[in-house]
MIROVEX-229671 format. One record per residue (C-alpha): residue number from 0; x, z, y. Coordinates in Angstrom, 2 decimals. Layout:
<atoms>
{NUM, {X, Z, Y}};
...
</atoms>
This chain:
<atoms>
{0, {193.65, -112.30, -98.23}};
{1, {194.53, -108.59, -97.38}};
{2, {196.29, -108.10, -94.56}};
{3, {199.26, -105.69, -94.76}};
{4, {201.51, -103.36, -92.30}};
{5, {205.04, -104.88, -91.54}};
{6, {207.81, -103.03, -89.99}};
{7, {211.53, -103.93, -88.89}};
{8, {214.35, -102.16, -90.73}};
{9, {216.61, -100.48, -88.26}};
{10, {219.72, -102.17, -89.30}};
{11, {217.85, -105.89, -88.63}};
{12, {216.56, -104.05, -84.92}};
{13, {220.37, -103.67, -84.08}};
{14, {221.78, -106.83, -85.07}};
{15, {218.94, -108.73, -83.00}};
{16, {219.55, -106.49, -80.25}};
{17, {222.97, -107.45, -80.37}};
{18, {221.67, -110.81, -79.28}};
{19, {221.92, -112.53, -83.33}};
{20, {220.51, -111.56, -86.50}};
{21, {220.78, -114.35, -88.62}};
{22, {218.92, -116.04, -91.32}};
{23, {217.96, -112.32, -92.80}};
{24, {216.42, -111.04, -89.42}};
{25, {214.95, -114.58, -89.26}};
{26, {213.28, -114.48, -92.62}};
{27, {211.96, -110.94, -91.78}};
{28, {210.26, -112.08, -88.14}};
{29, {208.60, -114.63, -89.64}};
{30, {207.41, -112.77, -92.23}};
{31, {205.79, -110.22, -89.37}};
{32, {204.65, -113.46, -87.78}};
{33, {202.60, -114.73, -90.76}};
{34, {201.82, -110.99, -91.08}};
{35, {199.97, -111.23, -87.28}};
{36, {198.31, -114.81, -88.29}};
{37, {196.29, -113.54, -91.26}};
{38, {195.08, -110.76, -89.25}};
{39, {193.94, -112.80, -86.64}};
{40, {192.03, -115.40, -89.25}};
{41, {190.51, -112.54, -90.83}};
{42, {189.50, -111.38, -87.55}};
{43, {187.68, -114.92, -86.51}};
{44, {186.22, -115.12, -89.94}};
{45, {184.98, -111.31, -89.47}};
{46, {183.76, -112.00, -85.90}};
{47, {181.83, -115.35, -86.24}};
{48, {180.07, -113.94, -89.29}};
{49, {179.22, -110.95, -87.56}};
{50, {177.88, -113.00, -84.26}};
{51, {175.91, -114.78, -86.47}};
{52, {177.33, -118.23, -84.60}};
{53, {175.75, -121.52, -86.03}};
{54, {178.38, -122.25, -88.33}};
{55, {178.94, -118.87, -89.43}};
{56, {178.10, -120.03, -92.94}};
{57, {180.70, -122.68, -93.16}};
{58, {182.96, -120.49, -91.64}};
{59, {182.12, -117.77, -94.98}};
{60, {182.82, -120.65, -97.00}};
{61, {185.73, -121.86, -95.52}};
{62, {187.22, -118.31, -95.90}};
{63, {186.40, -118.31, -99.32}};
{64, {187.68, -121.86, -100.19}};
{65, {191.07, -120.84, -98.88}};
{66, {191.26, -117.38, -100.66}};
{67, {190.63, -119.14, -103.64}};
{68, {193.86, -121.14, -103.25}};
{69, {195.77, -118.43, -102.41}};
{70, {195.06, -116.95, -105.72}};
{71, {196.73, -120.66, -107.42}};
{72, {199.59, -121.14, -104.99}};
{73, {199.50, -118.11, -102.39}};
{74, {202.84, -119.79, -100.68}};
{75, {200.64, -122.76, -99.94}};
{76, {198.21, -120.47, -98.14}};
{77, {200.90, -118.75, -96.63}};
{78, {203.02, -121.95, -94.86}};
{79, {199.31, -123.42, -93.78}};
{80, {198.46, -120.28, -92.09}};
{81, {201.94, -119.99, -90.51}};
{82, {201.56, -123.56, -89.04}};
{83, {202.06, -122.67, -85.27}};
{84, {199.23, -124.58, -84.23}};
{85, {197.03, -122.20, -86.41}};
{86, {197.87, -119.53, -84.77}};
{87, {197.10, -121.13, -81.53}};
{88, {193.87, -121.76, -82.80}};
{89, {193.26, -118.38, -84.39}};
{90, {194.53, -116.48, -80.70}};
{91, {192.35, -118.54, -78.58}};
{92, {189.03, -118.04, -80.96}};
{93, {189.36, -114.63, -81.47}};
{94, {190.26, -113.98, -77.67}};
{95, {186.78, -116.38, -77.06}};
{96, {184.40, -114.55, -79.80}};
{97, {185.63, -111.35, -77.98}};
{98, {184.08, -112.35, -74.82}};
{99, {181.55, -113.80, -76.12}};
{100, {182.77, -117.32, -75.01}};
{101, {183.62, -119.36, -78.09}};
{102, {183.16, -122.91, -78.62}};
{103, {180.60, -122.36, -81.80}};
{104, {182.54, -125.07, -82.93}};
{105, {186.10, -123.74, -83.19}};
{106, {185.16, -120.86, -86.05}};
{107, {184.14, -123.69, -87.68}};
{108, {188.09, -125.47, -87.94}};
{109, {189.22, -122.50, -90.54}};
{110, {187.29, -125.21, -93.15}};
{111, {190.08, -128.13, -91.75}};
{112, {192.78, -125.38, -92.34}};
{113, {191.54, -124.51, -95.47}};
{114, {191.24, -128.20, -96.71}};
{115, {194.63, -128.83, -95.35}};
{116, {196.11, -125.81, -97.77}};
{117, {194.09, -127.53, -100.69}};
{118, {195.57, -131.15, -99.86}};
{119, {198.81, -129.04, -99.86}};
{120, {198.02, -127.11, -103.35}};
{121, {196.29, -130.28, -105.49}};
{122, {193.30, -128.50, -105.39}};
{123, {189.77, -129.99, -105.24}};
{124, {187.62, -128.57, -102.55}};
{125, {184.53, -128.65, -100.38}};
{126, {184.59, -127.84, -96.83}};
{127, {182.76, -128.21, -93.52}};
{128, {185.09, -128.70, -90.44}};
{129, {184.44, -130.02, -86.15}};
{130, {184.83, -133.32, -84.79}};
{131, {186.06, -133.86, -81.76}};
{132, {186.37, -137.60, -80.09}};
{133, {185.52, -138.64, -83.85}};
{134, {188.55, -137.10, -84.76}};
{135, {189.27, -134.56, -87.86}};
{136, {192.28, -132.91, -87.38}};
{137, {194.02, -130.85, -90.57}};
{138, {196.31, -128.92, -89.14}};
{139, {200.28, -129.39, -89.97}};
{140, {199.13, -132.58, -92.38}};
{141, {197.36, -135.48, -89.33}};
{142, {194.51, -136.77, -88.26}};
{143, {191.41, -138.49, -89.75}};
{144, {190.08, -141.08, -87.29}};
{145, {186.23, -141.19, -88.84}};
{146, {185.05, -144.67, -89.60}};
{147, {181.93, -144.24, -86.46}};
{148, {183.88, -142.49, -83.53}};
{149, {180.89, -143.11, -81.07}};
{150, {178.52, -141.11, -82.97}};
{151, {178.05, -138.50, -85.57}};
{152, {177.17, -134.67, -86.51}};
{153, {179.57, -131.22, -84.90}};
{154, {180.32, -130.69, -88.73}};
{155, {181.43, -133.20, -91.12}};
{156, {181.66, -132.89, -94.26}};
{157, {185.46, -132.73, -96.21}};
{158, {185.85, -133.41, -99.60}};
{159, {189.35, -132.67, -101.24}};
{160, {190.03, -134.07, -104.52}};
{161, {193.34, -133.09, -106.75}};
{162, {195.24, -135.91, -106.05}};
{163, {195.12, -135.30, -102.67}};
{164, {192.43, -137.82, -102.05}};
{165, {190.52, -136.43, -98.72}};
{166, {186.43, -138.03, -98.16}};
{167, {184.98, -137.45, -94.61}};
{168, {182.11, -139.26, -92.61}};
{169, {182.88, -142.69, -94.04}};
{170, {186.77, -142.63, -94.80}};
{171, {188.25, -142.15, -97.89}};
{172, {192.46, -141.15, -97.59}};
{173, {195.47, -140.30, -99.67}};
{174, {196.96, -137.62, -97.35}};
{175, {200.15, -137.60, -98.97}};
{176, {200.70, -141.05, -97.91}};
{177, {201.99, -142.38, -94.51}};
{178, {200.10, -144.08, -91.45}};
{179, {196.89, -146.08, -92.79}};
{180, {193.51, -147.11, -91.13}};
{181, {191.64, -143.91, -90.22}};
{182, {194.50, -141.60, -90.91}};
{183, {197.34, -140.74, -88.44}};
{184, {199.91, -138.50, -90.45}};
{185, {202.21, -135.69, -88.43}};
{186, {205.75, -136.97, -88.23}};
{187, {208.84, -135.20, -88.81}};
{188, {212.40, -135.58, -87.19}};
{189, {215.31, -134.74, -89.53}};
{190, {218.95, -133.46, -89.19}};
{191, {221.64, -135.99, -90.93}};
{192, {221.41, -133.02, -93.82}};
{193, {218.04, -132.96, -94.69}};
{194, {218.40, -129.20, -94.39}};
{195, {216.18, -128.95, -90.75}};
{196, {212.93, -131.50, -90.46}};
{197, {210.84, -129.87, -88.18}};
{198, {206.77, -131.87, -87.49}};
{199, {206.57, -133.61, -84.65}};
{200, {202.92, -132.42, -83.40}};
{201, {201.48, -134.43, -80.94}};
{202, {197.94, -134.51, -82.52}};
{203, {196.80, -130.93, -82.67}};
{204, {194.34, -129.94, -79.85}};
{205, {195.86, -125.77, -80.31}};
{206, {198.99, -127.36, -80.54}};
{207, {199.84, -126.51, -77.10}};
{208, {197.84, -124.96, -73.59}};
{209, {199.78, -125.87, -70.69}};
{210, {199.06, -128.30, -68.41}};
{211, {202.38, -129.92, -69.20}};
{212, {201.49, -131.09, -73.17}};
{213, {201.52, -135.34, -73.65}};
{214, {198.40, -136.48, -74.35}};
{215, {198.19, -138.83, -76.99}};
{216, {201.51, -140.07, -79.19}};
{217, {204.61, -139.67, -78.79}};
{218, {205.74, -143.16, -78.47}};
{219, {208.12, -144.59, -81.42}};
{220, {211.34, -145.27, -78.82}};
{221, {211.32, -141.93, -78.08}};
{222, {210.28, -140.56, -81.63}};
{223, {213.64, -142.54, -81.89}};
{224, {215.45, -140.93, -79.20}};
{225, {214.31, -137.51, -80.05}};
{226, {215.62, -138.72, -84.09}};
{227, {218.98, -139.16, -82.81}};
{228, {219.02, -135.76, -80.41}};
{229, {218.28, -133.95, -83.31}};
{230, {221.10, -135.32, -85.57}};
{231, {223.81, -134.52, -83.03}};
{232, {222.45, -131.11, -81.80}};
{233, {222.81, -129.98, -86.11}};
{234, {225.87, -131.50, -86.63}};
{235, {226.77, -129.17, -83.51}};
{236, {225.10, -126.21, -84.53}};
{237, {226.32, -126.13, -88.03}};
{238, {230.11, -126.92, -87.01}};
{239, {229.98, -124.43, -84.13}};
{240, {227.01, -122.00, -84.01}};
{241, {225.96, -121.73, -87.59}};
{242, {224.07, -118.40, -86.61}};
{243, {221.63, -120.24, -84.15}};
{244, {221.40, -123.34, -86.87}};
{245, {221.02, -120.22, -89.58}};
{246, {218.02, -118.88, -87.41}};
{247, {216.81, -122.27, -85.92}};
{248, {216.01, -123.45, -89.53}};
{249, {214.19, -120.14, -90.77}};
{250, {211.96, -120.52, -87.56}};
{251, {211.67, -123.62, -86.12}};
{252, {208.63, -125.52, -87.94}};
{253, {207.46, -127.70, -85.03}};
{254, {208.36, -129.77, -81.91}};
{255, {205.91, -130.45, -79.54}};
{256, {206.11, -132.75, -76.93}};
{257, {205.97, -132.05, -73.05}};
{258, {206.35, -133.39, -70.05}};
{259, {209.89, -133.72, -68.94}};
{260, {211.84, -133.25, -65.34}};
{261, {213.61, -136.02, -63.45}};
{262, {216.76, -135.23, -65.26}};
{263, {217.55, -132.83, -67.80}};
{264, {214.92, -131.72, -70.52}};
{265, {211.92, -129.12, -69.97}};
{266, {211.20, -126.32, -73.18}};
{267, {209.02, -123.83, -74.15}};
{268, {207.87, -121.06, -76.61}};
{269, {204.81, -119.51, -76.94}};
{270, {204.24, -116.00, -78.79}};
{271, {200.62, -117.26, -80.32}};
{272, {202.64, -120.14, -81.83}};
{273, {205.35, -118.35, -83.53}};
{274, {207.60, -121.18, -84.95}};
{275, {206.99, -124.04, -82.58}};
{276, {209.53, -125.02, -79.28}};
{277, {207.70, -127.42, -76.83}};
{278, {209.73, -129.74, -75.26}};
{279, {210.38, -132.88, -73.56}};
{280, {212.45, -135.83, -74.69}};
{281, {216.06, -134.54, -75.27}};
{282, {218.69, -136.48, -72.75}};
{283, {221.41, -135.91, -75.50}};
{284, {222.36, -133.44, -78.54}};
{285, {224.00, -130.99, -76.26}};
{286, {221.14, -130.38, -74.31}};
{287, {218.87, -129.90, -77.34}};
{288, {221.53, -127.98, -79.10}};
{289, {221.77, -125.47, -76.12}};
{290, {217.52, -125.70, -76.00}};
{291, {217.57, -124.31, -79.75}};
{292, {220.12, -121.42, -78.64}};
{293, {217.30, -120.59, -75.83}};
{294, {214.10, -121.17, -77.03}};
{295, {214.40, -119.44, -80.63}};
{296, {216.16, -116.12, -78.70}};
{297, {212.05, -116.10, -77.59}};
{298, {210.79, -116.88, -80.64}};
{299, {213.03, -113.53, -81.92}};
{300, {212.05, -111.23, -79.21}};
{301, {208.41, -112.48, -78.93}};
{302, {207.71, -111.56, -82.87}};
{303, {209.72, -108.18, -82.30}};
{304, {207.57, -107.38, -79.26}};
{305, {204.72, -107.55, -81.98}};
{306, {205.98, -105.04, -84.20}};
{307, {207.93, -102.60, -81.54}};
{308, {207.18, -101.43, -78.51}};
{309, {209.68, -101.46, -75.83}};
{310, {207.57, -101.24, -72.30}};
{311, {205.30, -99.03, -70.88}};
{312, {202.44, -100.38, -68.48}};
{313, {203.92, -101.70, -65.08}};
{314, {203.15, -103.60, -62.59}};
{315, {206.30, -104.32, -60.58}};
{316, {207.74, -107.94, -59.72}};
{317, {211.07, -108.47, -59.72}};
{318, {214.44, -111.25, -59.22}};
{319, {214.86, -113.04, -62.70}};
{320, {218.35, -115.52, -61.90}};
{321, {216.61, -117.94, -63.71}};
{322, {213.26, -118.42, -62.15}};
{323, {211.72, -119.08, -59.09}};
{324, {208.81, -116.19, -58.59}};
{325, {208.84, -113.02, -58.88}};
{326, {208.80, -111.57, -62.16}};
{327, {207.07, -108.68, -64.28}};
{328, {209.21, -106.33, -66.55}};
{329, {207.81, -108.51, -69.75}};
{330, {209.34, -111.27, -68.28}};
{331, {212.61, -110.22, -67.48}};
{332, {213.27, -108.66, -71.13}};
{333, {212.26, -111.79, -72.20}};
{334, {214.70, -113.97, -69.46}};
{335, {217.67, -111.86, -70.33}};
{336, {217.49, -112.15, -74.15}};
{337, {216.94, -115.46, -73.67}};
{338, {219.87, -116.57, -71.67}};
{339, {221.76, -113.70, -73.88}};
{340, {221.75, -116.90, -75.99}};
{341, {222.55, -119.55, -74.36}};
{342, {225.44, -117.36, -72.64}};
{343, {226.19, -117.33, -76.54}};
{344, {226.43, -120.64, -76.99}};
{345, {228.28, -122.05, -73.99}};
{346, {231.13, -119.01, -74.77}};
{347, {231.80, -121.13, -77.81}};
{348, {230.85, -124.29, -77.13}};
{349, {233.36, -124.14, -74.48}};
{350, {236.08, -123.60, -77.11}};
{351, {235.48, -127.44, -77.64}};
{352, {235.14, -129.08, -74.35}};
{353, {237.15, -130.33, -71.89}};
{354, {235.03, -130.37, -69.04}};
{355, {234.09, -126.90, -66.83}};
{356, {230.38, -127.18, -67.26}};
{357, {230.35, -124.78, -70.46}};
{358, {232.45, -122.00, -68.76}};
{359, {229.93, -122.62, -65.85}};
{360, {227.14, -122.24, -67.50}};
{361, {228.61, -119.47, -69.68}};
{362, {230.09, -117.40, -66.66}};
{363, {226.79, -117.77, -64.80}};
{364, {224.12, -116.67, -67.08}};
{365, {226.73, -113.78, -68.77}};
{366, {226.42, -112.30, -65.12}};
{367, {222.73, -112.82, -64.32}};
{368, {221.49, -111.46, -68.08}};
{369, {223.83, -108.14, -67.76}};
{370, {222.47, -107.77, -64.56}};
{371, {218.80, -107.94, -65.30}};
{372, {219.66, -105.49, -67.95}};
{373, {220.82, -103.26, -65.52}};
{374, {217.27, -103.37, -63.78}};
{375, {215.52, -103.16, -66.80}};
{376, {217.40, -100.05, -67.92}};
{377, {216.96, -98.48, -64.50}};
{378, {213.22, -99.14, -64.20}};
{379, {212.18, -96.19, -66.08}};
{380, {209.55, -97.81, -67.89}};
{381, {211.78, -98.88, -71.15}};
{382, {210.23, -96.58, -74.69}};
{383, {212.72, -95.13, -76.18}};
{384, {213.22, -98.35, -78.89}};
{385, {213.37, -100.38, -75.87}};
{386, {216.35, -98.77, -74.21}};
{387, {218.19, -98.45, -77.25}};
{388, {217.49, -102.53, -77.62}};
{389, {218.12, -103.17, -73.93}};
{390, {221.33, -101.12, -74.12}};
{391, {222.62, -102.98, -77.08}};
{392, {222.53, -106.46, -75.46}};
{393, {224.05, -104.86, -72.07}};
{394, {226.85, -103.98, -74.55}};
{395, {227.30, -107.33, -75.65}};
{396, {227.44, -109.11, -72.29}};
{397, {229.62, -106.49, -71.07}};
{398, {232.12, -107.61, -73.70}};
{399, {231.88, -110.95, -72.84}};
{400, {232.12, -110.05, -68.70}};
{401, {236.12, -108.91, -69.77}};
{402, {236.60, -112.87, -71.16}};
{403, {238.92, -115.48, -69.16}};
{404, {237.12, -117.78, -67.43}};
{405, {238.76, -120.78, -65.19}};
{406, {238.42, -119.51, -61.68}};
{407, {236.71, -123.10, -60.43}};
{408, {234.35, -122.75, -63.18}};
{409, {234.04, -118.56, -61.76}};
{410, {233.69, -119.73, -58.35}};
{411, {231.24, -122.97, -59.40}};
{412, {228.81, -120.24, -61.25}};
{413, {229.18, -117.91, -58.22}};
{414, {227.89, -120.49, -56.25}};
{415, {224.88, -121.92, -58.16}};
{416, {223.37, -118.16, -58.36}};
{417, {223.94, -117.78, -54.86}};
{418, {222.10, -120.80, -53.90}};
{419, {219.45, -119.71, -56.62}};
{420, {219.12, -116.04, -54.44}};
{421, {218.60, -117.71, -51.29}};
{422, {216.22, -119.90, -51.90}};
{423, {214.44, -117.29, -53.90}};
{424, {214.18, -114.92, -51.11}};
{425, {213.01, -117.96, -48.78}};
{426, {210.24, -118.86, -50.76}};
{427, {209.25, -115.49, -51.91}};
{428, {210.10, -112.92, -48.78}};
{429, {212.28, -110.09, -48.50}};
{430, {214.56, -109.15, -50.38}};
{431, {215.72, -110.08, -54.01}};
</atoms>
């Protein structure tokens, strides 16, 4: 499992800088993303080895285990360890055996990823891996509810046989197969298709960190409603935006579930889980078609930000049109390429509505991403590969500034960033 050096060509730089990219730049960020993941599993095998932590020999074994499959079927090894949820888990113990802080448990779940790769591969296996609240959880397969949940050792034992039959304190399983007593299987969603069935994962304790994850499952009416979101938001995509359905599909892996607003839908990204979109229940296929064109725009710059580097230290705060505090440099590269996208989207979506709220929402966030360009470009703290990308989207949205817009839709976005700007400067001071 040697790690190696990944770079973006300069021709895939520009076209994402130009705010797309396309399946090609898609395949080669996630390829730097899988790149980043086996570094940082090395790293926590490395680490609790070093340490000397009390599972440190499981974790050697583990390590081992899943380098051996990798040598059989090395894309099985390679889809496991791209699970976003890994990497959440891989981040957050490295970051923890840094500081010395680790759960000496959490090493020890590299032998649940490694058994999940070997459920995956048809190979047979031994491995050691933690139990929490009686609980096993293999990461992008489910969850093995052990047969005594009030009781029982940190480590528990996993044995993997070919036919994917998984043994573990008292249960014996067929992973491959759906729902059953003491297994609880990661569900997908799919597009009409079949080409997009991203997991549902609402199991994984490193699924998610905010305060705003659901505990527990997703319940099956809105498993349903979230079914029938996705169908319509693919059909859209592919009819009208087949560049965000092109990149959607090479990225998107996982949905995870989040609390949700009043009205409207709540998402997310994450750059330690490269590949998943948090999100609450979709109110319709619109909404979660226009939540793709967002979220994976982060997903894109997040995994460039790990190869390039476009900012130098800073510590300013600054307006971002679409948030309410003050933000940092990092955060307003991210905002604008971001809403780069959905300004994207709603200039053609709008091509097929009748209503104003698409040449709303694409005259407003046109205006508010070229202008944040204009104060990242004039901070002075942009490298040199930064400006040039910075510079590129500015040219895009200044294209799209010269397009016909209805003047009540002109007037409508004029007035939602104005109220936005007051209310900015009244809860944070001064000016914006």
């Amino acid at each position: 499992m040697d790690p190696r050096p990944h770079r973006l060509p300069d021709d895939v730089l520009a076209r994402l800088a130009a705010g797309g990219g396309g399946a090609e730049a898609a395949r080669h960020l996630v390829a730097a993303e899988r790149s980043k993941y086996r570094l940082l599993v090395l790293g926590v095998a490395r680490l609790a080895s070093d340490d000397g932590l009390p599972h440190a020999k499981a974790v050697d074994h583990a390590y081992d285990v899943l380098a051996g499959i990798e040598k059989a079927r090395p894309e099985v090894v390679r889809d496991v360890l791209g699970h976003p949820a890994v990497g959440g888990w891989a981040g957050h113990t490295l970051q923890a055996l840094g500081g010395g802080e680790a759960d000496p448990q959490a090493p020890a779940q590299l032998g649940a990823i490694a058994a999940a790769a070997a459920v995956r591969a048809g190979v047979a296996c031994w491995t050691e891996a933690p139990v929490t609240g009686g609980t096993v959880m293999l990461p992008s397969l489910g969850r093995i509810v052990l047969a005594d949940r009030a009781t029982g050792p940190e480590l528990v034992d996993l044995r993997v046989h070919a036919d994917g039959t998984v043994e573990a304190g008292g249960r014996r399983i067929r992973v491959p197969d759906g729902e059953q007593p003491g297994w609880q299987p990661l569900r997908r969603v799919r597009s009409g298709d079949g080409a997009f069935a991203p997991l549902v994962d609402d199991l994984d304790p490193y699924r998610w960190t905010s305060e705003t994850a659901i505990e527990g499952r997703l319940p099956e009416t809105e498993l349903r409603g979230w079914q029938a979101g996705l169908e319509s938001a693919w059909r859209m995509l592919t009819d009208r935006h087949w560049t965000i359905a092109r990149e959607t599909g090479a990225i998107i892996s996982v949905l995870t579930p989040i609390q949700g607003p009043p009205q409207g839908m709540n998402s997310a990204s994450a750059s330690g889980r490269f590949g998943a979109i948090a999100m609450s229940t979709p109110p319709d296929g619109r909404w979660l078609a226009s939540t793709f064109a967002h979220e994976v725009q982060h997903a894109k710059l997040g995994a460039v930000l790990d190869v390039v580097e476009f900012l130098e230290p800073d510590e300013s705060r600054h307006y971002a049109p679409w948030r309410d505090d003050p933000r940092p440099l990092s955060g307003l590269i991210q905002g604008a390429y971001a809403y780069l996208g959905v300004s994207g989207f709603w200039r053609r979506q709008r091509a097929f509505e009748t209503d104003l709220r698409p040449h709303i929402e694409f005259a407003r966030w046109r205006e508010c991403a070229f202008g944040v360009t204009g104060t990242l470009l004039d901070s002075g703290r942009l490298t040199p590969p930064g400006t040039r990308f910075v510079t590129a989207m500015r040219r895009t949205l200044s294209a799209w500034l010269a397009e016909p817009v209805p003047r009540a839709a002109r007037d409508a976005a004029g007035q939602e960033e104005a109220a936005h700007r007051a209310a900015w400067v009244t809860r944070n001071g001064g000016t914006s």
